[in-house]
C-alpha positions in Angstrom: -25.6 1.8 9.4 -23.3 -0.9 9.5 -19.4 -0.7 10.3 -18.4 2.9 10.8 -14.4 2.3 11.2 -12.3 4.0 8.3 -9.1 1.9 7.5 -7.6 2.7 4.7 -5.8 -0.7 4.3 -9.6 -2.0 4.5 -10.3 -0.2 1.3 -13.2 1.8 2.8 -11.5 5.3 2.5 -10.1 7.3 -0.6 -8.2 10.1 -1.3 -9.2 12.6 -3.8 -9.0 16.2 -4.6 -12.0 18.0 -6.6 -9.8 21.2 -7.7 -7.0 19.2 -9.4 -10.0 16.3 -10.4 -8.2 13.2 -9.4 -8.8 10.6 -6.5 -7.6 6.9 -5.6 -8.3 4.2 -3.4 -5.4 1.7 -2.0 -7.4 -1.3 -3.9 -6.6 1.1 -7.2 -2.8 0.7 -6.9 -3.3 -2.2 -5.0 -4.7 -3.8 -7.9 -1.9 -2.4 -10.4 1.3 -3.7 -8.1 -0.7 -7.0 -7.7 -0.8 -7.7 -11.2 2.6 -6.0 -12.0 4.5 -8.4 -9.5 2.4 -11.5 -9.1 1.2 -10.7 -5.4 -2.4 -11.5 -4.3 -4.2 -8.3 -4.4 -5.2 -8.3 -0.4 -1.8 -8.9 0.8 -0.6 -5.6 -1.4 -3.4 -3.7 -0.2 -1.8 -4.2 3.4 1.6 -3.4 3.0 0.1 -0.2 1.3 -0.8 1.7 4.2 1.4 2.0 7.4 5.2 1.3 8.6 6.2 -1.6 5.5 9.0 -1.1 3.3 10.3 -3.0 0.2 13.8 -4.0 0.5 14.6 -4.4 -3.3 18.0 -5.9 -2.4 16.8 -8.1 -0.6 13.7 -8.6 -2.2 11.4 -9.1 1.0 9.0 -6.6 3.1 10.4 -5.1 6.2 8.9 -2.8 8.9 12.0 -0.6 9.4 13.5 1.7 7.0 16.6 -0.2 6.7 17.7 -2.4 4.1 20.3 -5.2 3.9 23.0 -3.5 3.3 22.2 -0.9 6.0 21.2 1.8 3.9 18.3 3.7 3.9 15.1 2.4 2.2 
């Protein structure tokens, strides 16, 4: 059967909802912020999912929810 392990930073899960008719994988918006800021498609799959936050001030990836400047993220 193969690997059985759902990770959505792997890819291999998606999120979806058949009432409203809409559904998305992180590679989807993975893809879209990849091309939108320059950043190789994997790497942005991985900061996706998880504890990672964009610190636009100081334009760099943390993993706590606050900034530079000590505010909130």
């Amino acid at each position: 059967m193969g690997e059985l392990i759902c990770e959505p930073d792997r890819g291999n899960v998606a999120f979806g909802s058949g009432k409203d008719q809409w559904g998305f994988t992180l590679n989807h918006f993975a893809k879209i912020y990849s091309e939108k800021f320059g950043i190789d498609q994997e790497k942005m799959r991985v900061k996706l999912w998880g504890d990672n936050f964009f610190d636009s001030k100081g334009k760099k990836w943390v993993k706590d929810n606050e900034g530079t400047d000590g505010v909130l993220l």
